[in-house]
N, CA, C and O of each residue as an XYZ file, in Angstrom:
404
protein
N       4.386     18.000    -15.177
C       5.305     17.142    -14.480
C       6.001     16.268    -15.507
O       5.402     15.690    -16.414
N       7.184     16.217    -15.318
C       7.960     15.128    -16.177
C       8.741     14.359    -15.633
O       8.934     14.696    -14.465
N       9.598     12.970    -16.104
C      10.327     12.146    -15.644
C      11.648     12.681    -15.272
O      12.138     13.473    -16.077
N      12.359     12.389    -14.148
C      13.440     13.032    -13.876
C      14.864     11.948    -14.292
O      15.174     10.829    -13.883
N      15.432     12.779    -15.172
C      16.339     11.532    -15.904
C      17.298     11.196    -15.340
O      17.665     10.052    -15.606
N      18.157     12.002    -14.309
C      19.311     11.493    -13.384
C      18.384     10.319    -12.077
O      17.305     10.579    -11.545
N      19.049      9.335    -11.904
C      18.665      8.487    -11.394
C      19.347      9.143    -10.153
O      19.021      8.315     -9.301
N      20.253     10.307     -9.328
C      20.596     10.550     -8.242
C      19.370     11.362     -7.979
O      18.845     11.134     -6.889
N      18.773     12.293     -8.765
C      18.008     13.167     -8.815
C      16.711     12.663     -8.397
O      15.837     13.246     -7.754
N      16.728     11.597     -8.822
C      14.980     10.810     -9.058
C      15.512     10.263     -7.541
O      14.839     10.730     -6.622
N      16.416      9.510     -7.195
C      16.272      9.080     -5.655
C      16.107     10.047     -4.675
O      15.528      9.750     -3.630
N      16.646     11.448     -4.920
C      16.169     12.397     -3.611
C      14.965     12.694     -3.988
O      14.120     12.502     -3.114
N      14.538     13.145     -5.099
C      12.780     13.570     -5.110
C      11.829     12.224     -4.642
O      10.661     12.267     -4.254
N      12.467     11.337     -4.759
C      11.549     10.012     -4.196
C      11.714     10.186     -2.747
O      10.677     10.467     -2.146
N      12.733     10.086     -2.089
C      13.260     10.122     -0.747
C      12.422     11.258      0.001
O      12.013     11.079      1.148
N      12.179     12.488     -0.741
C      11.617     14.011      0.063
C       9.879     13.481     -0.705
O       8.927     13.882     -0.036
N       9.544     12.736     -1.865
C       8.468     12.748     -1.667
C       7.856     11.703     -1.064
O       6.651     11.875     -0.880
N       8.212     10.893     -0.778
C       7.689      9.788      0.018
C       7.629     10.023      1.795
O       7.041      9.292      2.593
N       8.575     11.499      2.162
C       8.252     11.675      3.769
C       7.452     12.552      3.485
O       7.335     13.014      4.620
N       6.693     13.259      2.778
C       5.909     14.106      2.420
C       4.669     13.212      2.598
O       3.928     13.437      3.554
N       4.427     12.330      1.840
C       3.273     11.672      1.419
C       2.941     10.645      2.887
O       1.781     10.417      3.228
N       4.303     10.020      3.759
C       3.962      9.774      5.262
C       3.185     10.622      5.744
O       2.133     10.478      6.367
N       3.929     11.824      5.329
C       3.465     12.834      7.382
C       1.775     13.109      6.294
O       0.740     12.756      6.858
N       1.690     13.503      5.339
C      -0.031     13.527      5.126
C      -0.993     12.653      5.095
O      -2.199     12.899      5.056
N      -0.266     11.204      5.118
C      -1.139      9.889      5.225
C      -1.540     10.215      7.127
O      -2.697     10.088      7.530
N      -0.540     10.570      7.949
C      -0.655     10.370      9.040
C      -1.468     11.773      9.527
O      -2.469     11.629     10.229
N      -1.148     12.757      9.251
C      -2.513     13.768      9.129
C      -3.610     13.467      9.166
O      -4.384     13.373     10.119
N      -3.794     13.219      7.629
C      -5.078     12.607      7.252
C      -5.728     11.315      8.516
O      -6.650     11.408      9.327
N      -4.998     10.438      8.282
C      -5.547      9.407      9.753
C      -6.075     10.255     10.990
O      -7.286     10.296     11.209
N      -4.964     11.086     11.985
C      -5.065     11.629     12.811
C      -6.170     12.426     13.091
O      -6.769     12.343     14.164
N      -6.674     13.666     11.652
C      -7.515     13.979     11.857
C      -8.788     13.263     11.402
O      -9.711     13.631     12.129
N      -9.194     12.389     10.487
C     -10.372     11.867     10.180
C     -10.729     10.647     11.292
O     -11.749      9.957     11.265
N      -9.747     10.564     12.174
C      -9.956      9.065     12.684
C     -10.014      7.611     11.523
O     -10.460      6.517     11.868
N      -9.521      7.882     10.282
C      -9.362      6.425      9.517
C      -8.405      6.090      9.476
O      -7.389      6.769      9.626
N      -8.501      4.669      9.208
C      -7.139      3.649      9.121
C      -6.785      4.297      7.512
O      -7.441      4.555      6.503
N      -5.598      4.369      7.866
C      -4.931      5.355      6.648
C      -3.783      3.991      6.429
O      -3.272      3.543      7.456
N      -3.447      3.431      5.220
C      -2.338      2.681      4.706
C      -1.587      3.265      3.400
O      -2.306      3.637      2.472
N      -0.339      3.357      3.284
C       0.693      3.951      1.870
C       1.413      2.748      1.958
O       2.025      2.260      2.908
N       1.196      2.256      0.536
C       2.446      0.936      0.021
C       2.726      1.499     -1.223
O       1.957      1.784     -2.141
N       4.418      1.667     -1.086
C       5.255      2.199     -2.477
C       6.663      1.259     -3.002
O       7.634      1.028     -2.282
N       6.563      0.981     -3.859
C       8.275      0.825     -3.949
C       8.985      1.836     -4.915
O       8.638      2.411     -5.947
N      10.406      1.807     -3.962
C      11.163      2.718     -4.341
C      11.947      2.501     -5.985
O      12.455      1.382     -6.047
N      12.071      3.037     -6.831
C      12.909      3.255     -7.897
C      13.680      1.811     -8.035
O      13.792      1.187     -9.090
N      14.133      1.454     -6.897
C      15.090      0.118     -7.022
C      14.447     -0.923     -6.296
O      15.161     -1.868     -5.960
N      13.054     -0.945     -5.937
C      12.045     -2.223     -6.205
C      12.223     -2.463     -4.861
O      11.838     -3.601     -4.593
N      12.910     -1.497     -3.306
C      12.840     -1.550     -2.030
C      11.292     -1.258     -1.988
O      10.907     -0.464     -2.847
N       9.978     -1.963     -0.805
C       8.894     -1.795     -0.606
C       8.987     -0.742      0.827
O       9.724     -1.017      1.774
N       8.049      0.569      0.782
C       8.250      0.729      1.751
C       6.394      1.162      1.856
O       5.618      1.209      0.901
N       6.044      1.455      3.445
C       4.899      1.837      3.764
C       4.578      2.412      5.050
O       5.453      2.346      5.914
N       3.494      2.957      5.325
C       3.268      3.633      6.244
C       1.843      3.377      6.825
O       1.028      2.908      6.030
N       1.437      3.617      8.078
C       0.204      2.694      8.037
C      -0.319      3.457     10.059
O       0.261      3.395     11.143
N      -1.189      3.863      9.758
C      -1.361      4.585     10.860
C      -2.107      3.458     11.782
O      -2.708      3.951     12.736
N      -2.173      2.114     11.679
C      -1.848      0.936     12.596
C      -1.155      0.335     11.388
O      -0.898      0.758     10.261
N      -0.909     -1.017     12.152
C       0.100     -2.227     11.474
C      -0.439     -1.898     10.041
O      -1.665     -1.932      9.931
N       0.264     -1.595      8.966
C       0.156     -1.847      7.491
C      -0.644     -3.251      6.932
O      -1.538     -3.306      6.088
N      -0.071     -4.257      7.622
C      -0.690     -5.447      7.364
C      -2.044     -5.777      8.524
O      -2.360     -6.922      8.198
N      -2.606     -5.530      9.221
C      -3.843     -4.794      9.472
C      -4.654     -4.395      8.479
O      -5.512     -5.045      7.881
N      -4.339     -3.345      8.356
C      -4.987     -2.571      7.188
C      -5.460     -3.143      6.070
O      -6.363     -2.660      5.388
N      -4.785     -4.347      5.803
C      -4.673     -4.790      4.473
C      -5.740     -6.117      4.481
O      -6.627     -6.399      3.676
N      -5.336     -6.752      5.601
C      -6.440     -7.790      6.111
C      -7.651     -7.421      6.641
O      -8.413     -8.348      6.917
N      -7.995     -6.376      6.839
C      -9.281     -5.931      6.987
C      -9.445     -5.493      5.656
O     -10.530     -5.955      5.301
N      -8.966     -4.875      4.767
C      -9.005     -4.544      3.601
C      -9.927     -5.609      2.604
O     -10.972     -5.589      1.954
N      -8.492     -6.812      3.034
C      -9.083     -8.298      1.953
C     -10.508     -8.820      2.360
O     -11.242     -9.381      1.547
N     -10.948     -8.538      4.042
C     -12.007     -9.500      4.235
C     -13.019     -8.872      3.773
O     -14.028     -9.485      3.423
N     -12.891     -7.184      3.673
C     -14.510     -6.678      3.341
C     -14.313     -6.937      1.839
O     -15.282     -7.168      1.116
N     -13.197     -6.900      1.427
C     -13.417     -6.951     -0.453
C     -14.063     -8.543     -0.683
O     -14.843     -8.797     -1.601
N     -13.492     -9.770      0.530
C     -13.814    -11.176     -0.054
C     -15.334    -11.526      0.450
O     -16.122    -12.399      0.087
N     -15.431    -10.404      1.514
C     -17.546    -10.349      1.457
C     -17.949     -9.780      0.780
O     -18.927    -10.439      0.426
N     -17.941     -8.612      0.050
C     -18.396     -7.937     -1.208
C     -18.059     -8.697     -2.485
O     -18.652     -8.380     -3.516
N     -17.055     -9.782     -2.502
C     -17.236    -10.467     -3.629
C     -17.779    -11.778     -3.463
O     -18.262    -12.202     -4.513
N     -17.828    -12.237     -2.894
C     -19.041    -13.158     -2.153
C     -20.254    -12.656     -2.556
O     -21.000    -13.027     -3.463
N     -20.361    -11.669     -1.678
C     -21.777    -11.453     -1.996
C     -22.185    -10.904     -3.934
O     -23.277    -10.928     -4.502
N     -21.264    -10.611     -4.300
C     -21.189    -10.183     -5.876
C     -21.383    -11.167     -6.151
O     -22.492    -11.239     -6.680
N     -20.869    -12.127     -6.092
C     -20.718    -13.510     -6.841
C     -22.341    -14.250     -6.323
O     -23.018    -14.526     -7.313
N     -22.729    -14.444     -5.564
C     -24.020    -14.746     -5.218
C     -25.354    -14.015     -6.146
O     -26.427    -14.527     -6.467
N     -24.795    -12.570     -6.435
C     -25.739    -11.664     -7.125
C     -25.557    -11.824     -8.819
O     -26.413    -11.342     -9.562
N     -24.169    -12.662     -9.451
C     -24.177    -13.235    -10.347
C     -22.937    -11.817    -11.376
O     -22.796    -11.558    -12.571
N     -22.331    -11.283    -10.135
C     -21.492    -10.436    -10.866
C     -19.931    -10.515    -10.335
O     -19.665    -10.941     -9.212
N     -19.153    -10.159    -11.059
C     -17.249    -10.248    -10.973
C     -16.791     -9.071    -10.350
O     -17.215     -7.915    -10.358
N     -15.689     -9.703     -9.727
C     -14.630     -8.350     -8.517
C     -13.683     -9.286     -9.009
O     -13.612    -10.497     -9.222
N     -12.685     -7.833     -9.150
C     -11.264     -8.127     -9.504
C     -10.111     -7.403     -8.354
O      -9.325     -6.456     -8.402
N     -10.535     -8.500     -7.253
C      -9.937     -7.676     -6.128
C      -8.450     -8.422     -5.999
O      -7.635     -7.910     -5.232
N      -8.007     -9.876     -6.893
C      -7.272    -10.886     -6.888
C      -5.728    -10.675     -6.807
O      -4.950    -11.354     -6.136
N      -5.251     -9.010     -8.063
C      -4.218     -8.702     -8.171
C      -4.025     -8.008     -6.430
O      -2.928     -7.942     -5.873
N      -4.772     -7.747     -6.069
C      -3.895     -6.947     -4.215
C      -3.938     -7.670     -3.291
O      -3.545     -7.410     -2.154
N      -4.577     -8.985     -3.794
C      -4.322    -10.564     -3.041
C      -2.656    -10.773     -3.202
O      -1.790    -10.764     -2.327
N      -2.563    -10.928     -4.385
C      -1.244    -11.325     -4.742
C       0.207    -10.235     -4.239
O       1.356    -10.546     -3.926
N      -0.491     -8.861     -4.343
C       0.424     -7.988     -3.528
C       0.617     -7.719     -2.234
O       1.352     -6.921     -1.652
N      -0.593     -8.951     -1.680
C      -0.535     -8.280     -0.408
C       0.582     -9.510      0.311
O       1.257     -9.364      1.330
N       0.491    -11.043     -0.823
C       1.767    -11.896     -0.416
C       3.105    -11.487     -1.016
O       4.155    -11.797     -0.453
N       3.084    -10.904     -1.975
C       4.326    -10.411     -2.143
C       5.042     -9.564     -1.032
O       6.222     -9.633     -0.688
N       3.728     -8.485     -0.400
C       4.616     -7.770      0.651
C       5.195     -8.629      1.742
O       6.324     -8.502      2.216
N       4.067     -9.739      2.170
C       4.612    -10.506      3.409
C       5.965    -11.045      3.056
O       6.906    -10.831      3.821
N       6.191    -11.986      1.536
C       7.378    -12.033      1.032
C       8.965    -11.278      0.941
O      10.141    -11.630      0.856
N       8.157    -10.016      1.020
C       9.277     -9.180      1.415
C       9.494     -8.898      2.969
O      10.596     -8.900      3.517
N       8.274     -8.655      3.593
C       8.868     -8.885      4.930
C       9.552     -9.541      5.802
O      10.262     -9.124      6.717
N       9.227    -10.912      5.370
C      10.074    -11.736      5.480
C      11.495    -12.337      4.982
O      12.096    -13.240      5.563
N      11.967    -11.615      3.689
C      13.057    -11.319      3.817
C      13.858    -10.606      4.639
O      14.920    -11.063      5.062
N      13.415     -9.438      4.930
C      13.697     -8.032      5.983
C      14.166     -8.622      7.019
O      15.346     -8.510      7.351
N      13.623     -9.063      7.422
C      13.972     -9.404      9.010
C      14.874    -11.065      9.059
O      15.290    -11.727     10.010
N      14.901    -11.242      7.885
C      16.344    -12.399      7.531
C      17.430    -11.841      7.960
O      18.510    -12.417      7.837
């Protein structure tokens, strides 16, 4: 696999691979019964995602089992570096809330 150097080129292979990578996130959910979440941004720093419930769901159940497993890490006298998808997970709200500006 290599980098695709036309930037028209790189937006349709992003465009056809990102509905690709939906409909198998939503597969995957459908048939395993799991909460399935995809967060990407596009080439030009648009966020997009897919989320077989609310995306932000996903993400807050996400943060609370990571902030009891680091709780409880931290009690046991060891480090989780769960902090950077803290910070992405306000950046997304950040962007959502542009969106709907």
């Amino acid at each position: 696999m290599k980098f695709i150097e036309s930037e028209r080129d790189r937006a349709v292979s992003f465009s056809k691979r990102k509905k690709t990578l939906f409909q198998d996130a939503k597969k995957f959910a459908t048939r395993t019964g799991a909460e399935v979440g995809v967060m990407l941004f596009s080439p030009g720093g648009k966020p997009c995602s897919y989320g077989s419930t609310s995306i932000e769901e996903i993400i807050e159940k996400f943060l609370k089992v990571k902030l009891e497993d680091h709780q409880r890490e931290y009690a046991e006298g060891k480090s989780n570096y769960f902090e950077a998808l803290e910070d992405l997970h306000k950046e997304l709200q950040t962007c959502n809330e542009k969106e709907k500006k």
